[in-house]
N, C-alpha and C positions, 0 to 999 in steps of 0.2 A: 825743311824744318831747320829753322838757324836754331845755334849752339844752346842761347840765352832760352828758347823756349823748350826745347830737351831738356833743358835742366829745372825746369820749373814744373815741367811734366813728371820727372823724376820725383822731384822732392814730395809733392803732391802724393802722387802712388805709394810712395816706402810709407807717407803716415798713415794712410787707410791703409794700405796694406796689412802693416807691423799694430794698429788698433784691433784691427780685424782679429789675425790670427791669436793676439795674447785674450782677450777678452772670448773666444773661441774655445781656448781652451780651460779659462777658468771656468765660463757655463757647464763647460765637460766636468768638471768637478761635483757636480752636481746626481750626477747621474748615480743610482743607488741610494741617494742623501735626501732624495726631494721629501717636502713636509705633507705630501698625499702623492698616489701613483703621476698623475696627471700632471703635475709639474716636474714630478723626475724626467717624465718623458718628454716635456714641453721645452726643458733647460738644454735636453740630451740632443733633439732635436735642432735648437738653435745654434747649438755649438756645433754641429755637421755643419751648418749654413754658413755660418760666420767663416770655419776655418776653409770649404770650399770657396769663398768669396775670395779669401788672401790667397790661395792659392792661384787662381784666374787675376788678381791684379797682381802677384809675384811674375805672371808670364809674361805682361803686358811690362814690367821692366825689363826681365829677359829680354825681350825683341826691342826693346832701347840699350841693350849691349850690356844689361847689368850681368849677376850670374843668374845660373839657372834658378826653379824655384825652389827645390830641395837647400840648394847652399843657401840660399837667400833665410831661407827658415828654419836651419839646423843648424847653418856654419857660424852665424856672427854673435857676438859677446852683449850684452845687457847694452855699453856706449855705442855701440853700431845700431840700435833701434831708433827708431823716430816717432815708438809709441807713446799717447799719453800717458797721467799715470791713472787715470781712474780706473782705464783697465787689467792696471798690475795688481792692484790689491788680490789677499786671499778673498775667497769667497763671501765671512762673515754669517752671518744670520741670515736666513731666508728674505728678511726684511732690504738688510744693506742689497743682495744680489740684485731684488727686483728693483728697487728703486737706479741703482746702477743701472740695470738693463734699458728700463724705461727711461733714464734723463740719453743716454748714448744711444739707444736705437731711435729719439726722433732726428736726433741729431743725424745720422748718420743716413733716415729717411729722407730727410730733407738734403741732404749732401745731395743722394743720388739723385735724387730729383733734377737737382741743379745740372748737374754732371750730364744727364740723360739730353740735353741741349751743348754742349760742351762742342768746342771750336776742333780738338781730338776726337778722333773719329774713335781709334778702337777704345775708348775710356768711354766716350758717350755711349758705343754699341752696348758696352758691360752695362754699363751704371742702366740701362733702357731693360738690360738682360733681369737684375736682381732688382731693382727697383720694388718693383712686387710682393718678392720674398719678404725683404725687409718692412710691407707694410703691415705682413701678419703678425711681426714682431712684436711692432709698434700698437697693434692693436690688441695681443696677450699682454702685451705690460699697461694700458692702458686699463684692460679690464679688472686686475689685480689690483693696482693701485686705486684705481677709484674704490673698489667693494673693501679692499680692507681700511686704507681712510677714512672710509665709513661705517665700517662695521660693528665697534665697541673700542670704549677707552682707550684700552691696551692694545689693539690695531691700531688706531690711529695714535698714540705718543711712540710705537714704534716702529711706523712711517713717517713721523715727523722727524723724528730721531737723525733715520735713514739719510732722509734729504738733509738735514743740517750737516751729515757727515760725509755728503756726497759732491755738493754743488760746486764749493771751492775748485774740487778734481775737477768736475763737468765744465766745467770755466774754462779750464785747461784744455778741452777738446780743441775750443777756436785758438789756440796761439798761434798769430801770423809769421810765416816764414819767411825765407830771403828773397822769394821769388813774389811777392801778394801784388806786388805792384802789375808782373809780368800778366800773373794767372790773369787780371781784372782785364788789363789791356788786349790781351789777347783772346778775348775770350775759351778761355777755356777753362775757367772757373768764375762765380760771382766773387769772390771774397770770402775771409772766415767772417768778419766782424758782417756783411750782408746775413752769411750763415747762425752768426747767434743772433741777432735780432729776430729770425724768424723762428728760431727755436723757443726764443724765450716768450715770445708770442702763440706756437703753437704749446708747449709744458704746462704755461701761464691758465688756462684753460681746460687742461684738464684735471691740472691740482687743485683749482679752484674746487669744479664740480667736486673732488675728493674731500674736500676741506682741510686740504693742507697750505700752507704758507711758506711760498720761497724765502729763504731767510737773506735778511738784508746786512748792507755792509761788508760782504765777501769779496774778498783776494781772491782773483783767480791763480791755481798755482801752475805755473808754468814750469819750461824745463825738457818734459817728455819729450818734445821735437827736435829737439840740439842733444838729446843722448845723455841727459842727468835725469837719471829716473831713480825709482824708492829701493828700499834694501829689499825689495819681493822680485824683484824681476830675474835677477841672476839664476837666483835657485830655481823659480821656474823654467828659466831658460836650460838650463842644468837637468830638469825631471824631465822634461817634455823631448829634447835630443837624445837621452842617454842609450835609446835602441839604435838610434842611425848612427852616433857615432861609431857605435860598436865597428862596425864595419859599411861607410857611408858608399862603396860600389854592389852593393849586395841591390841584389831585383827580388821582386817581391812577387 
């Protein structure tokens, strides 16, 4: 493995990874809050998933010489992430969550997809491993978003809402990093911009069936992957460590 492709393996990893885990734990937010029993537990449920996911790509840095995975996701500050920011936000209204979930989990389905062919062997093994997982995701957010898009008025102006307030961020998933050229070359990844085309083609299709409308004329807002991310991520970062700091050689 020369240098230039370890490092494009890397960089790749830290942003699933660090989307992974933050968005993991805001689902976890959910839990006790949901708006009927079956999505407290459907939210609580994803958020196990998600943060076991970062933790399995945290290792797979590990054995590229980073740190372990515990430091990896305790030890570093809000500008050491390389997450996006759609994931930092608080939670919001039931409405924001789902539609969040739903624009980031095809996203993220279609990743692994890609990934699950990848020229990296233990990245493709993973991405082949959760692949799966992540399409029941895709298919809970699918089934939500279509029935309340359609359900009456005030579902659907506050699924519209949602996406109007969402997509900008969800733009933000594809920002290409320093390595897009390597990833394509080498195959061990298609691309981000391969990756949103098919996202906005696969989204594209199910909003419709909903009757909602991608809002047009959108900035995507970039940043999250260079370490400028929103005023939510610190304090999260801050809630979510404050047991391990405590004493971070304690065994559990």
């Amino acid at each position: 493995m020369t240098d230039i492709y370890k490092q494009a393996v890397i960089e790749l990893i830290y942003k699933m990874a660090d989307d992974q885990l933050i968005i993991g734990h805001r689902n976890s937010e959910w839990t006790g809050l949901g708006p009927i029993l079956e999505e407290d537990i459907a939210f609580s449920s994803m958020a196990q998933d998600k943060i076991g996911q970062s933790q399995a790509l945290y290792q797979l840095l590990h054995e590229l010489g980073e740190a372990d995975p515990d430091t990896l996701g305790f030890m570093r500050n809000a500008n050491q992430f390389h997450c996006c920011h759609l994931v930092q936000l608080p939670i919001g209204e039931y409405s924001f969550s789902l539609m969040r979930h739903f624009l980031f989990d095809h996203a993220e389905a279609l990743r692994f997809e890609m990934l699950s062919k990848s020229s990296y062997e233990p990245l493709a093994k993973l991405a082949r491993k959760y692949k799966g997982e992540i399409k029941y995701h895709t298919f809970h957010a699918d089934t939500w978003v279509k029935q309340l898009g359609k359900a009456n008025e005030e579902s659907h102006s506050k699924m519209q809402q949602a996406l109007n307030d969402c997509f900008n961020m969800a733009l933000g998933i594809f920002e290409n990093g320093p390595f897009e050229n390597i990833l394509i070359d080498e195959q061990i990844f298609e691309g981000e911009d391969a990756l949103k085309n098919s996202w906005l083609e696969n989204i594209s299709n199910v909003l419709s069936a909903s009757t909602l409308e991608i809002p047009t004329n959108v900035e995507a807002i970039y940043g999250g992957r260079k370490g400028n991310h929103t005023e939510f991520l610190q304090p999260l970062l801050d809630e979510m460590t404050e047991v391990y700091k405590i004493d971070p050689s304690a065994e559990w």
